[in-house]
Phi, psi and omega in degrees: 000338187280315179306305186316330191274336183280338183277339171316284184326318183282302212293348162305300185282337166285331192288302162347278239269323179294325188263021170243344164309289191301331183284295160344273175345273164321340179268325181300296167335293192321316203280335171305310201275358152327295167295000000 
């Protein structure tokens, strides 16, 4: 049970991490191609 629960817990937290990457992302690209 455990091994299962940490990976639910990691892969929650890559989709998390991933989607603040997509949100993110594009505004860091603007602010780069600005400068």
């Amino acid at each position: 049970m455990y091994p299962s629960r940490a990976v639910v817990g990691e892969f929650v937290g890559i989709d998390r991490v991933r989607k603040f990457l997509q949100m993110g992302y594009p505004r860091a690209r603007r602010h780069a191609n600005h400068k």
